[in-house]
GUMARMI-637053 format. One record per residue (C-alpha): residue in three letters; x, y, z. Coordinates in steps of 0.5 Angstrom, whole numbers, padded with zeros to 4 digits, always signed. Layout:
N
ALAXYZ/...
// end
This chain:
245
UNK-0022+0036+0036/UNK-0015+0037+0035/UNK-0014+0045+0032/UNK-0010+0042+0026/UNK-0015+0037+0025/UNK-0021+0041+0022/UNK-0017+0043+0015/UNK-0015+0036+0015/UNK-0022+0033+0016/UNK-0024+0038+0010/UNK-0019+0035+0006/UNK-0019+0028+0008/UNK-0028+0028+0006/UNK-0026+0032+0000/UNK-0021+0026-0003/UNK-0027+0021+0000/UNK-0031+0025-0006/UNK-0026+0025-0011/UNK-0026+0017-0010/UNK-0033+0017-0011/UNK-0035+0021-0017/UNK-0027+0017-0020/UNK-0031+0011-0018/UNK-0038+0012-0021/UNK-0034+0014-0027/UNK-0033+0007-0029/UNK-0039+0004-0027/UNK-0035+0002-0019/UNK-0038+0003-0012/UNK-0034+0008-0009/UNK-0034+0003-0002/UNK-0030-0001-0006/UNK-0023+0003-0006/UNK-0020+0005+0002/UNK-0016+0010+0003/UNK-0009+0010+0006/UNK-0007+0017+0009/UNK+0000+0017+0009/UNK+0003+0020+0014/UNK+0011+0018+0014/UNK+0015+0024+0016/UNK+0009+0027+0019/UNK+0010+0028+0027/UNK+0006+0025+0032/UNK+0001+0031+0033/UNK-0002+0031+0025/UNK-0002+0024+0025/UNK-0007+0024+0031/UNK-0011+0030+0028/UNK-0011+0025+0023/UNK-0014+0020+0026/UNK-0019+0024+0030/UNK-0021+0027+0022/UNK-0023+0021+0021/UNK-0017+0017+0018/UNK-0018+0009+0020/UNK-0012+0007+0015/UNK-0005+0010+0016/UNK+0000+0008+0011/UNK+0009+0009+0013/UNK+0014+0008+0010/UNK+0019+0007+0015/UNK+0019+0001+0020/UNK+0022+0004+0026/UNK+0017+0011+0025/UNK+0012+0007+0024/UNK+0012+0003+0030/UNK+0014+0009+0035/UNK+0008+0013+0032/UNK+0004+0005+0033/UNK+0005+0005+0041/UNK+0005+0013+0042/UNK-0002+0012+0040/UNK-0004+0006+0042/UNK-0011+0009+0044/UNK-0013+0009+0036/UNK-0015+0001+0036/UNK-0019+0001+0030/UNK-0014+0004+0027/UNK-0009-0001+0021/UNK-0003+0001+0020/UNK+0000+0000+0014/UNK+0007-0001+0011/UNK+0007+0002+0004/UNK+0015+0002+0004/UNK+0021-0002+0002/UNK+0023-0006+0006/UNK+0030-0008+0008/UNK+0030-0016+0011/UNK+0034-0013+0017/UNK+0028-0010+0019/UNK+0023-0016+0018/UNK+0021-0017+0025/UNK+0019-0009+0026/UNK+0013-0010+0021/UNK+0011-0018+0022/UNK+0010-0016+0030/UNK+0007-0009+0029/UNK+0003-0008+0022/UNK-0003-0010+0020/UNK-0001-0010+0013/UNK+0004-0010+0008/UNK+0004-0006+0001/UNK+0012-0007-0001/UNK+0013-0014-0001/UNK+0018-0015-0006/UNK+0024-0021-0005/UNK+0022-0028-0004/UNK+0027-0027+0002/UNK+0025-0022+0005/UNK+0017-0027+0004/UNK+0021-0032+0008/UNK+0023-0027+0014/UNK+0017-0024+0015/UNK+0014-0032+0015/UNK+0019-0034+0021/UNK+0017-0028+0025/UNK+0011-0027+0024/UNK+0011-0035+0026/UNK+0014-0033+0033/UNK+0009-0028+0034/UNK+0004-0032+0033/UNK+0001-0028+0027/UNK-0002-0028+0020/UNK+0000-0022+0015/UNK-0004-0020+0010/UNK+0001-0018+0003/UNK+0001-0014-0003/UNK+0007-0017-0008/UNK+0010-0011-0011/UNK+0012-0011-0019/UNK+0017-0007-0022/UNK+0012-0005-0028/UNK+0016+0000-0031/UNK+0022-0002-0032/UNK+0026+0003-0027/UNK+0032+0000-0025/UNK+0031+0004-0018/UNK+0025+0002-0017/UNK+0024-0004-0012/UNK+0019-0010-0014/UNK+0020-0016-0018/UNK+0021-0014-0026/UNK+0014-0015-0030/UNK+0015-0009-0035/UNK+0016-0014-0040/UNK+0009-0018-0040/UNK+0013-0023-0045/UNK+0017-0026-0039/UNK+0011-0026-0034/UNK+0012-0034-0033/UNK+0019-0033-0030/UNK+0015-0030-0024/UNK+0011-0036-0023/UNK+0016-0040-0019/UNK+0017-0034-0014/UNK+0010-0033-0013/UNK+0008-0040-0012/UNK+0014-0040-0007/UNK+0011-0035-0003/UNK+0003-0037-0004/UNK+0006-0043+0000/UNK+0008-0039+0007/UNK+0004-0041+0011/UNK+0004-0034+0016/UNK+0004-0029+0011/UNK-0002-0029+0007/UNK-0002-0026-0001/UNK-0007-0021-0003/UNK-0006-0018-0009/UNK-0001-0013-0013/UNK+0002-0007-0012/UNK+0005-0002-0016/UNK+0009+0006-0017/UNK+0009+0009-0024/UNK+0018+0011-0026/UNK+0018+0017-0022/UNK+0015+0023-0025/UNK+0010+0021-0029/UNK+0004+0025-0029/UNK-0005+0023-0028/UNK-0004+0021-0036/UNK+0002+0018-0037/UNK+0001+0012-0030/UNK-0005+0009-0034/UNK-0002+0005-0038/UNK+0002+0003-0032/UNK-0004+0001-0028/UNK-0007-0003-0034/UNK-0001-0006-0034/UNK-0002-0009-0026/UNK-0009-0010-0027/UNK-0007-0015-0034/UNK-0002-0018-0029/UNK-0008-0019-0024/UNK-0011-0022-0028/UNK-0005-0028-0030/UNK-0004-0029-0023/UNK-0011-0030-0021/UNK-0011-0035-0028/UNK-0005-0039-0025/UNK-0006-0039-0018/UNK-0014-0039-0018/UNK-0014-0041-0011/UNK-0011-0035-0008/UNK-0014-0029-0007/UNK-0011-0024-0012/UNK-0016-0018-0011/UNK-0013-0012-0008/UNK-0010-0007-0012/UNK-0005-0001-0009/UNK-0003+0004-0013/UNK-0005+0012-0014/UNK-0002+0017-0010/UNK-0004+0024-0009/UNK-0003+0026-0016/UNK-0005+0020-0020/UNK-0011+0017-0015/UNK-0016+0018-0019/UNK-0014+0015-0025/UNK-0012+0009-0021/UNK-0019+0009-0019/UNK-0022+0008-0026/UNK-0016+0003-0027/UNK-0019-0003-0022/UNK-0014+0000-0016/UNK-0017-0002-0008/UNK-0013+0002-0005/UNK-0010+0009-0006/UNK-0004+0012-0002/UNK-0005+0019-0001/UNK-0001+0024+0003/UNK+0000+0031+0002/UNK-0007+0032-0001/UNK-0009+0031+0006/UNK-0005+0031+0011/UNK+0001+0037+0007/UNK+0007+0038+0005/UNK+0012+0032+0009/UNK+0017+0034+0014/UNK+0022+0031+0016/UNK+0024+0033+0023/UNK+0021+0026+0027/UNK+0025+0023+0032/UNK+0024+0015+0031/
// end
């Protein structure tokens, strides 16, 4: 095994027992929540000790760093490689092609691209709408901070349910900047209550997943119905920012 993987095993095992005891807390099988290792900035050998730590979903931020790290390792075929980023619409293509799953969904323009791309690629790709459910004007997503106007979204979301190619399955969310454990609850309640709006409105669609929670609010998320966590420097350490790409 890779000699940085060993701490990295350690505490990749360590958050699955987080998860677990978090889970259990509220009554949730542990195997219902999946660990995303973020692995942005990171070079190709920690993103590789992750994987042979037993890491089998991997989430980037960047499109073009993901998808060097997606071929430069290509040898790791059960592993999903998750984009957990924003997304600009230029770089569409990149992740139609390349992920096997988006996080960050957040324009009905950036929905249609992804569509057409992924059409030509003869692909199907599974999304997680992102909503702004805080109210910050530098976060990304579809405004849902105020639950009074939630209808407005039904249109846009309709839109998107109706690609063809790009396959809606369920919310994602980041609490405003800086909050901590305690202050995100309220936030992850509030996209576990938008779950529920959207699974009233479009009973068709599966609306089951939820991503949010990061390495320092994950097991908050957990006891609030989050599927998926997206942790990072709990695992693989602190970010770096040396990647060619």
């Amino acid at each position: 095994m890779n000699p940085i993987a060993a701490p990295i095993r350690e505490r990749y095992l360590q958050t699955l027992d987080t998860i677990a005891r978090a889970a259990h807390s509220v009554g949730r099988a542990p195997e219902s929540v999946r660990l995303v290792v973020v692995t942005k900035t990171q070079p190709l050998e920690v993103v590789r000790a992750a994987m042979e730590a037993g890491a089998i979903t991997l989430g980037e931020n960047y499109p073009e760093e993901g998808v060097m790290k997606i071929q430069s390792l290509s040898q790791f075929s059960a592993v999903e490689w998750h984009m957990i980023g924003h997304v600009q619409s230029r770089k569409a293509q990149l992740v139609a092609e390349n992920f096997n799953f988006l996080h960050s969904l957040d324009s009905l323009k950036l929905a249609t691209r992804l569509d057409r791309f992924c059409a030509q690629a003869g692909r199907i790709l599974p999304v997680l709408l992102e909503f702004n459910v805080g109210g910050e004007e530098s976060k990304f997503g579809w405004q849902a901070d105020d639950e009074s106007r939630w209808s407005a979204l039904l249109a846009q979301v309709s839109a998107v349910i109706a690609l063809p190619n790009v396959q809606v399955r369920g919310l994602m969310t980041m609490p405003p900047l800086g909050s901590t454990a305690d202050s995100s609850r309220p936030f992850f309640q509030k996209l576990k209550r938008l779950q529920a709006y959207f699974s009233s409105q479009f009973p068709q669609t599966n609306f089951s997943e939820l991503s949010m929670g990061t390495s320092g609010d994950y097991q908050t998320a957990v006891q609030e119905g989050a599927t998926l966590v997206r942790i990072g420097t709990a695992i693989v350490g602190a970010r770096q920012y040396n990647v060619e790409v």
